[in-house]
VOBA-1610 file (N, C-alpha, C; in pm, whole numbers, padded with zeros to 5 digits, always signed):
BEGIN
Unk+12179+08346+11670Unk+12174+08303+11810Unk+12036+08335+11868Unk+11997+08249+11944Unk+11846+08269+11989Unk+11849+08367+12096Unk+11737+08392+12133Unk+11752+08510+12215Unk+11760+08460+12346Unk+11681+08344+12418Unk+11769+08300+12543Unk+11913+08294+12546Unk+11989+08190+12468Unk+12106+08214+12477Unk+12231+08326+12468Unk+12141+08421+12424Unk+12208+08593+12438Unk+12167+08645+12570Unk+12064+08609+12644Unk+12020+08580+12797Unk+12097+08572+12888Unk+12178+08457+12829Unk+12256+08361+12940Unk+12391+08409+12928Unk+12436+08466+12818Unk+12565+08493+12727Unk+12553+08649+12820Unk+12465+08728+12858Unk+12444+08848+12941Unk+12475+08861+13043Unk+12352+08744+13123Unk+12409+08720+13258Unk+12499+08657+13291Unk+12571+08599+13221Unk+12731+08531+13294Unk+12790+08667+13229Unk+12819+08752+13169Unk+12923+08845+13157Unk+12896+08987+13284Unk+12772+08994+13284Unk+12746+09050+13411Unk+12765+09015+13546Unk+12746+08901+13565Unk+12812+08838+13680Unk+12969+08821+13736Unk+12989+08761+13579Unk+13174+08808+13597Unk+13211+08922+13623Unk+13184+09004+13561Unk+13251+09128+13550Unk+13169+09260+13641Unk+13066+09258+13675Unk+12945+09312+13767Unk+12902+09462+13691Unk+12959+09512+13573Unk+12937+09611+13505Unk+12988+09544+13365Unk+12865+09598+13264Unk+12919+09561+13103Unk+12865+09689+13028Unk+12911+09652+12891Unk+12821+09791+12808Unk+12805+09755+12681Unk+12673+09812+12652Unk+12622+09770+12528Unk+12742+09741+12424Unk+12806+09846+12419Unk+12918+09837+12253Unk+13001+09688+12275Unk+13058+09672+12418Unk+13138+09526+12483Unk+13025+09422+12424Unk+12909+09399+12429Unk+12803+09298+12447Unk+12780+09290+12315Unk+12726+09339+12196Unk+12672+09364+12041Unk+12785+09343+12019Unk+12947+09329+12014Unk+13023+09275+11983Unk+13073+09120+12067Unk+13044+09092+12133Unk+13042+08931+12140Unk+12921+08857+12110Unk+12806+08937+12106Unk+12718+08823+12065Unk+12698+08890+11930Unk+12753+08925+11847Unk+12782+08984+11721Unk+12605+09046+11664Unk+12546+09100+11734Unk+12390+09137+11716Unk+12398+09298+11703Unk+12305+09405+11687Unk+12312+09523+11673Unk+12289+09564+11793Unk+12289+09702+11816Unk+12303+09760+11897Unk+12133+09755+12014Unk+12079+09755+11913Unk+11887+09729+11913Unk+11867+09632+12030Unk+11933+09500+11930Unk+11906+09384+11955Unk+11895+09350+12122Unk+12067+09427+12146Unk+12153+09411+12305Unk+12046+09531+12385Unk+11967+09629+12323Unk+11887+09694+12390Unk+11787+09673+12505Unk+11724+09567+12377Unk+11624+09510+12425Unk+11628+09403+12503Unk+11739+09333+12447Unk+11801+09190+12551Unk+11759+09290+12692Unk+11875+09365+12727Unk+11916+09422+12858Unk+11744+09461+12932Unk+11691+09512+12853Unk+11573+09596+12894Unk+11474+09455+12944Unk+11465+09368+12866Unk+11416+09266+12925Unk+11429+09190+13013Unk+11556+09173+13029Unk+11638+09153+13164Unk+11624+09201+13286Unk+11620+09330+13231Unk+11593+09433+13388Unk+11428+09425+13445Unk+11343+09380+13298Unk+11201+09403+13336Unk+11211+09267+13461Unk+11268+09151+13467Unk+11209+09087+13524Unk+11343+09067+13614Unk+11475+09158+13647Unk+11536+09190+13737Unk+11625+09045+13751Unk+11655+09094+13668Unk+11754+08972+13632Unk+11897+09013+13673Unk+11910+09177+13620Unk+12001+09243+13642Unk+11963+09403+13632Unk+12042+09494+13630Unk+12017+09658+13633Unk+12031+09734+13544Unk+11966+09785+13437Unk+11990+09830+13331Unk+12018+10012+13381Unk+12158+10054+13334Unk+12212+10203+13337Unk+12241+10230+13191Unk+12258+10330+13266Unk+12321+10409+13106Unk+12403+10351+13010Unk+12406+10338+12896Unk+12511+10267+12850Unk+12576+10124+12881Unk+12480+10075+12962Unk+12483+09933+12994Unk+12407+09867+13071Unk+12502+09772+13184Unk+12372+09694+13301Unk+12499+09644+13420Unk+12411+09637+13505Unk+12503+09600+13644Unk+12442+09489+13712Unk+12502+09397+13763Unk+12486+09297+13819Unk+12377+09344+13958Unk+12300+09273+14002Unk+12225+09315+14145Unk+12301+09266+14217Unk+12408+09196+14230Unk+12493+09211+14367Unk+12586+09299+14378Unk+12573+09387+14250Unk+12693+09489+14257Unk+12652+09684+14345Unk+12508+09608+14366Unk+12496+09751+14429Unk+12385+09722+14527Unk+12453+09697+14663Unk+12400+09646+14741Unk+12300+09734+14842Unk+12302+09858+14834Unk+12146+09900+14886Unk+12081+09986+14666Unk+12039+09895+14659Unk+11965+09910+14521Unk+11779+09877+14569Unk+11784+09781+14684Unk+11644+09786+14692Unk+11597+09643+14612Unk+11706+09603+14536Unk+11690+09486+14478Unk+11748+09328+14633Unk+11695+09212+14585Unk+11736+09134+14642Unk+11922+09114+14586Unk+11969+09101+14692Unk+12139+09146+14660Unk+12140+08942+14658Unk+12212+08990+14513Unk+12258+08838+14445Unk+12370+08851+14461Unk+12461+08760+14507Unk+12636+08748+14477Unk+12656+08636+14409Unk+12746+08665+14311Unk+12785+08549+14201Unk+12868+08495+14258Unk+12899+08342+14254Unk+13011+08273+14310Unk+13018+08325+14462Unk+12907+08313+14553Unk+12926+08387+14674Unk+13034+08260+14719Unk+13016+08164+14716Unk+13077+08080+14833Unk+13218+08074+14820Unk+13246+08090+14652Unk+13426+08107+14580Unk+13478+08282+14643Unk+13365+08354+14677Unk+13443+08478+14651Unk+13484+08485+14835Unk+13422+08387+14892Unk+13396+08405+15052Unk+13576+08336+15078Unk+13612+08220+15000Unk+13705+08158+15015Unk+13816+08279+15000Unk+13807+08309+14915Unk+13853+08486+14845Unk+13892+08562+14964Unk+13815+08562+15043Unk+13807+08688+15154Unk+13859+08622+15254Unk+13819+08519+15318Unk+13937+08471+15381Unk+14056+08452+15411Unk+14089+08425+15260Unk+14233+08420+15191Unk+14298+08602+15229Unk+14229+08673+15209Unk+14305+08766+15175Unk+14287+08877+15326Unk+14165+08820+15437Unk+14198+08877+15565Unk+14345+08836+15638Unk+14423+08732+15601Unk+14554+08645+15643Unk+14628+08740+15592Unk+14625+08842+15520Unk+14709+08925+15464Unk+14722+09051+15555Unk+14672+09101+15683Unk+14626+09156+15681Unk+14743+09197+15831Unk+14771+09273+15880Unk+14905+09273+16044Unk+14800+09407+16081Unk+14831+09391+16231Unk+14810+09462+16315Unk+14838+09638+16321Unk+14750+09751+16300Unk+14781+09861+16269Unk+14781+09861+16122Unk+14761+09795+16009Unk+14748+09895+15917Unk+14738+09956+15858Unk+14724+10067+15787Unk+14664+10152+15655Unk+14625+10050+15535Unk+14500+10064+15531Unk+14431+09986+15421Unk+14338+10103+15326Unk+14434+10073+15198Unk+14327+10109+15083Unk+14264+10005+15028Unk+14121+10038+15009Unk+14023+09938+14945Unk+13897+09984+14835Unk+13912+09949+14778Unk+13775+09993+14638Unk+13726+09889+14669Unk+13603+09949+14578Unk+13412+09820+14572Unk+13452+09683+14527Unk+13350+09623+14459Unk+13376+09529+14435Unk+13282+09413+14554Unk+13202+09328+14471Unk+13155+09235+14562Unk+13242+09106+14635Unk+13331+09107+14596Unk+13439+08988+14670Unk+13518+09105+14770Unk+13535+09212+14755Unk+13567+09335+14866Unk+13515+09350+14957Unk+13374+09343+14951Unk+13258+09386+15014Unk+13291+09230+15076Unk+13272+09114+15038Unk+13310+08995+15167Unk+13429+09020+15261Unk+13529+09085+15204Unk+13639+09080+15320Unk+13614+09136+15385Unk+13519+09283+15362Unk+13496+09364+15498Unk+13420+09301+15604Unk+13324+09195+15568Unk+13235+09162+15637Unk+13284+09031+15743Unk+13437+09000+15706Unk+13530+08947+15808Unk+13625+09024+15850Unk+13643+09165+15843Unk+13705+09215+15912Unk+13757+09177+16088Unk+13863+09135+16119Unk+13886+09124+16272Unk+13896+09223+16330Unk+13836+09209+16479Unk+13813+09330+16543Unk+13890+09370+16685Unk+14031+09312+16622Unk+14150+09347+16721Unk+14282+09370+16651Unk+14213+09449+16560Unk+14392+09476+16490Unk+14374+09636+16483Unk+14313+09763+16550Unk+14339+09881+16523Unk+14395+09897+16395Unk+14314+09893+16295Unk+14267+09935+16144Unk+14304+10040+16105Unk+14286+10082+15978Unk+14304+10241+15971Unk+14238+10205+15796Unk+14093+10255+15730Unk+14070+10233+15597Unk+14069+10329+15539Unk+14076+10359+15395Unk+14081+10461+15329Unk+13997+10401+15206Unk+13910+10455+15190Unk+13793+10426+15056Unk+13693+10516+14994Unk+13730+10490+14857Unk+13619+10599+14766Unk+13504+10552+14696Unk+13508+10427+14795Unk+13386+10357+14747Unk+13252+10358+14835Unk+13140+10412+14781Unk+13016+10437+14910Unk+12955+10332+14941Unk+12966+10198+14890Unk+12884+10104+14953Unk+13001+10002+15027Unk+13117+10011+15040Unk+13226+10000+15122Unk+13241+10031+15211Unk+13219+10195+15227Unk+13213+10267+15346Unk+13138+10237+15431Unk+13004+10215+15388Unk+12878+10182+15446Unk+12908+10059+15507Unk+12948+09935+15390Unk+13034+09808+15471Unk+13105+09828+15576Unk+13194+09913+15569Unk+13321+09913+15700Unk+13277+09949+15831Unk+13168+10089+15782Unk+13133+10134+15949Unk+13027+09997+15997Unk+12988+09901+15943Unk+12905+09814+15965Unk+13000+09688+16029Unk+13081+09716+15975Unk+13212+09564+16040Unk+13268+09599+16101Unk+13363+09737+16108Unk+13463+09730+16149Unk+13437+09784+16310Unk+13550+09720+16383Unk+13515+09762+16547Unk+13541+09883+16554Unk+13487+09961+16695Unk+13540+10085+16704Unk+13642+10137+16715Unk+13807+10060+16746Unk+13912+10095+16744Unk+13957+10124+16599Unk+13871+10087+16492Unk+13874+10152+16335Unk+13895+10229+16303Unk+13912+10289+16233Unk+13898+10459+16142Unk+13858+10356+16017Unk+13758+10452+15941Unk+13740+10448+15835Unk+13665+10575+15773Unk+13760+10613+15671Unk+13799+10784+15624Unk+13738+10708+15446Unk+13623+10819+15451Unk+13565+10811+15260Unk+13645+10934+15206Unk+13700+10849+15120Unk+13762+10953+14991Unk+13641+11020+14933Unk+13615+11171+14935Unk+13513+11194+14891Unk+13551+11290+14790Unk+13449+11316+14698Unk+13450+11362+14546Unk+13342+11349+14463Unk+13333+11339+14306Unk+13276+11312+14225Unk+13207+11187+14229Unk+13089+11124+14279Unk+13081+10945+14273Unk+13009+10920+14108Unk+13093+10843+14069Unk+13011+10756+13924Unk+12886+10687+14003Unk+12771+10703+13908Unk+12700+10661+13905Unk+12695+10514+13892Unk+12739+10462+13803Unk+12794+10292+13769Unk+12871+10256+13848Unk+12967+10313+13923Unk+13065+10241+13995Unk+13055+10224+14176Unk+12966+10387+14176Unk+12948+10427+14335Unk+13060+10432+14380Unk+13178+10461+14258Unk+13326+10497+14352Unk+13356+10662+14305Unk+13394+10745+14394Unk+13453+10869+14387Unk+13542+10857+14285Unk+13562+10976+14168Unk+13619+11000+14055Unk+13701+11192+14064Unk+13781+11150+13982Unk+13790+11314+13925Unk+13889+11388+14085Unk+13956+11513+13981Unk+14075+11567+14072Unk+14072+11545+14232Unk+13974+11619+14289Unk+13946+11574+14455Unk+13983+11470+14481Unk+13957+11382+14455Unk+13985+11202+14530Unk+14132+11149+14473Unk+14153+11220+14364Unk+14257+11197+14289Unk+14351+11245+14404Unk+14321+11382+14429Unk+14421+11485+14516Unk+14469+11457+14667Unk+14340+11373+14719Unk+14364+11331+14837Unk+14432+11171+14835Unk+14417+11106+14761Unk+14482+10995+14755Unk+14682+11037+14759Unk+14667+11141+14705Unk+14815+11172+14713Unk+14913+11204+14831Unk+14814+11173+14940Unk+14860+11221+15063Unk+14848+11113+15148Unk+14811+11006+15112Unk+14817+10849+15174Unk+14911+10734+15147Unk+14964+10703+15202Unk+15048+10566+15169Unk+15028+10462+15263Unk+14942+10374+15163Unk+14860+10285+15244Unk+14969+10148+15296Unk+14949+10074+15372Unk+15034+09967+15372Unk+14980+09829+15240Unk+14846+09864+15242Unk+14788+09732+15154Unk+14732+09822+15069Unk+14654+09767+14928Unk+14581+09811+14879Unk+14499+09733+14812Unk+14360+09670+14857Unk+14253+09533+14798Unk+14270+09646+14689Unk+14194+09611+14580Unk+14188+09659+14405Unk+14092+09563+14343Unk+13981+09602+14366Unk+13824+09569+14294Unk+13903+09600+14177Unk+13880+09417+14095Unk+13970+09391+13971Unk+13780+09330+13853Unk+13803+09410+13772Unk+13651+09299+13663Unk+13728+09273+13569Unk+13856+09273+13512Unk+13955+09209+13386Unk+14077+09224+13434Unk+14150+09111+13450Unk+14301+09077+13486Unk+14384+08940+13345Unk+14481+08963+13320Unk+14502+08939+13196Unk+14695+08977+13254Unk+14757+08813+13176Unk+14918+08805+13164Unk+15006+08948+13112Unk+14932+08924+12960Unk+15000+09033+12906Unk+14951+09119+12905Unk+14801+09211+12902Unk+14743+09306+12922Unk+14705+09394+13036Unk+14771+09323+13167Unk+14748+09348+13310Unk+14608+09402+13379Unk+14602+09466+13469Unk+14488+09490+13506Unk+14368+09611+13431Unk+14276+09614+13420Unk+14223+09660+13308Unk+14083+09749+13335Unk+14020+09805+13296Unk+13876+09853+13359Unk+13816+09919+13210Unk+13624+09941+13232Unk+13595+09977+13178Unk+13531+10135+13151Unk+13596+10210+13217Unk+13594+10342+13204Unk+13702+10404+13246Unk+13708+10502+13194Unk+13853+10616+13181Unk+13895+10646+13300Unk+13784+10711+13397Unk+13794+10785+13499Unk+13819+10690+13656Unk+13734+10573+13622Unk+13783+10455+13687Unk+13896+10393+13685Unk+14009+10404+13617Unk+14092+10343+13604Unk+14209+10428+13665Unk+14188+10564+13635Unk+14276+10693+13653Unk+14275+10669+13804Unk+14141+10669+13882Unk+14093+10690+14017Unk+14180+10541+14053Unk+14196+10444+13994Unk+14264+10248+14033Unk+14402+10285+14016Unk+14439+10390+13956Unk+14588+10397+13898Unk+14618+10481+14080Unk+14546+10599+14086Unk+14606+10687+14180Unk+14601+10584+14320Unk+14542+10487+14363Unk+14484+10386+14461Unk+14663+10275+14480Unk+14705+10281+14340Unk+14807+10207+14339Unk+14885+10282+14384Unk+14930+10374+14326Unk+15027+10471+14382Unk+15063+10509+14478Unk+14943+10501+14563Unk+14909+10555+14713Unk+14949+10444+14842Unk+15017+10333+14773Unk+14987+10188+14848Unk+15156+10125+14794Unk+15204+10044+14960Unk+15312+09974+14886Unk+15304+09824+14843Unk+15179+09782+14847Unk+15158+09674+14873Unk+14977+09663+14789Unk+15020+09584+14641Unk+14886+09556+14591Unk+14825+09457+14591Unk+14692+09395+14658Unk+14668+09294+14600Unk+14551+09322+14544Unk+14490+09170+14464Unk+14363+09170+14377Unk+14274+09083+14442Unk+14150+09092+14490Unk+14104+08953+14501Unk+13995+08941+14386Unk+14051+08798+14333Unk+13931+08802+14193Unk+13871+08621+14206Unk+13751+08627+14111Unk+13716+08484+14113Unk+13833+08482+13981Unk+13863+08350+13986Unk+13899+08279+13846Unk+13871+08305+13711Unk+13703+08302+13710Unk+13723+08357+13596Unk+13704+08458+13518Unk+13745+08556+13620Unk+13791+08732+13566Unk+13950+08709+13476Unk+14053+08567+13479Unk+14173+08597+13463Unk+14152+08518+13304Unk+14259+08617+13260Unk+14268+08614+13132Unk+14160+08678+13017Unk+14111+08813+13083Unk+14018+08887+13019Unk+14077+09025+13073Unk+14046+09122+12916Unk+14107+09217+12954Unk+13924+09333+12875Unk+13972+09480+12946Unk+13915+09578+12849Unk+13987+09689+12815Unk+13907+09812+12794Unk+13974+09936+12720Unk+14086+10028+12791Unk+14063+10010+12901Unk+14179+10132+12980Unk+14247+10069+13083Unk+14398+10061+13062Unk+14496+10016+13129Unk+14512+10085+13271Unk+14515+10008+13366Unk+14549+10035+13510Unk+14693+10040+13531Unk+14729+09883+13519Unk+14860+09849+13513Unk+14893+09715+13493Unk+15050+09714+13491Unk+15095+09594+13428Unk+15104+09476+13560Unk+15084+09357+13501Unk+15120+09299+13577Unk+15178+09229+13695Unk+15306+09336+13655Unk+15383+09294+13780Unk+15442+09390+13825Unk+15312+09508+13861Unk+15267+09608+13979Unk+15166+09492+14096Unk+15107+09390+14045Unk+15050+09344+14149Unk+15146+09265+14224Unk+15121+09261+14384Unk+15212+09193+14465Unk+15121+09051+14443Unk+15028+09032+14504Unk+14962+08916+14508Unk+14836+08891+14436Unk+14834+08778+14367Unk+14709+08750+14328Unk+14568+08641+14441Unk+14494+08661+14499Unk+14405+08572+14571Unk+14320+08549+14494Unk+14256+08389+14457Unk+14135+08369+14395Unk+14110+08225+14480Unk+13965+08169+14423Unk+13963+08042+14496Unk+14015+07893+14460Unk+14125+07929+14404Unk+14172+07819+14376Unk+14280+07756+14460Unk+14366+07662+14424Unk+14469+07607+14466Unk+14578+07688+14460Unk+14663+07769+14538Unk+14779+07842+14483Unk+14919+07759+14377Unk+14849+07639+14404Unk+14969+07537+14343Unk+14929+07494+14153Unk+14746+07515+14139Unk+14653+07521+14028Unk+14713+07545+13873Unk+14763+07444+13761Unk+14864+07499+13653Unk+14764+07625+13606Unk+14658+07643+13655Unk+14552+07763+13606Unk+14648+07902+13591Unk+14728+07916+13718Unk+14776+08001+13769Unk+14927+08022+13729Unk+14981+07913+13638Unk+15113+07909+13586Unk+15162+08027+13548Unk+15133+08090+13441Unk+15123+08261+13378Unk+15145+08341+13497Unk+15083+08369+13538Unk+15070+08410+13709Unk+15216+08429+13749Unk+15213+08260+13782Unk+15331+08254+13857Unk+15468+08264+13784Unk+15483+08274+13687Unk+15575+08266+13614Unk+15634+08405+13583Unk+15536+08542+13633Unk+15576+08668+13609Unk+15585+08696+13785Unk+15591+08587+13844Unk+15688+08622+14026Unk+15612+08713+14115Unk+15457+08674+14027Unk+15304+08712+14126Unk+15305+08599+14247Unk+15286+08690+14363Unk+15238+08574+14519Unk+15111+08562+14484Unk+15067+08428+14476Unk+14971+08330+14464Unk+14941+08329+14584Unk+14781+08323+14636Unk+14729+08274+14731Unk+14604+08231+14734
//
């Protein structure tokens, strides 16, 4: 495979998914470990995307980076956020993680429903006190922050989530999948998505399209723990058949 097309094969998996990692990448474009090194490193030289530890992050995924903030599918993920402010009643407890289609709903937040947010995500937070009106609360889960994720990790956030029961819960989703359900690529991230569920009676996802039917290494949960799925499609779309067929609300 030429090396542009391992380029392009980069940046659409980064875009989809807004975090990847070398070992994920040298196994789909079947190249060594070297190879995906240097791909990435070249990438970042001319800021294509963000090269971290053990991988690379999309530049719309970390929106005070100092970089020009790119959003993939901005105009699909905006439809996204729309969709999923309609979800939303007067008074109530909202849990929400990162995520750049997250980060759009906050930025339609309405500013007559006395809110109440709960988030362990720091460039969220930063979002909310920026949207949300002053009849808001918005409370940071604070703790351990990953570096890659900029979301709070580890017992603390774990501990305080246990004392919330949110009415909603958005769920910054990068692999959603029929039979493999919702999915993530680190341990501690997923533990921190698991306790987020728990904490909430009411899950939804907002994802583009084509996050579905891709899964990775550490299980969140199954399927049909999610209440609703929102993407920009048609809720009626045979895309979404699978979906609907395990008695997920489509929207």
């Amino acid at each position: 495979m030429k090396k542009q097309q391992r380029h392009q094969i980069i940046l659409n998996e980064v875009n989809i998914h807004n975090r990847v990692l070398l070992t994920d990448l040298a196994v789909v474009l079947k190249v060594s470990m070297d190879t995906v090194r240097r791909d990435i490193k070249e990438l970042d030289d001319i800021k294509s995307l963000r090269k971290v530890h053990g991988g690379a992050v999309s530049n719309g995924f970390n929106i005070y980076s100092g970089r020009n903030r790119e959003v993939y599918e901005l105009e699909n993920k905006t439809i996204i956020a729309k969709k999923g402010i309609s979800l939303l009643k007067n008074g109530d407890v909202i849990l929400i993680s990162g995520g750049s289609t997250n980060i759009e709903l906050a930025k339609l937040i309405p500013q007559n429903m006395n809110l109440t947010f709960f988030t362990p995500s720091l460039p969220m937070a930063i979002e909310l006190l920026n949207n949300a009106s002053e009849n808001d609360e918005v409370i940071f889960i604070g703790g351990k922050l990953s570096r890659s994720s900029q979301l709070t990790v580890g017992g603390n956030s774990i501990g305080t989530l246990s004392e919330v029961k949110a009415d909603i819960c958005f769920l910054g989703t990068g692999w959603v999948d029929v039979n493999e359900g919702i999915t993530a690529i680190d341990w501690e991230i997923a533990q921190m998505k698991k306790a987020m569920i728990k904490a909430s009676k009411k899950l939804v996802s907002l994802t583009i399209s084509e996050k579905l039917n891709t899964s990775n290494k550490f299980k969140i949960c199954n399927i049909d723990s999610l209440s609703t799925l929102v993407t920009e499609l048609d809720p009626k779309s045979e895309l979404l058949n699978n979906y609907r067929n395990k008695n997920v609300e489509l929207l």
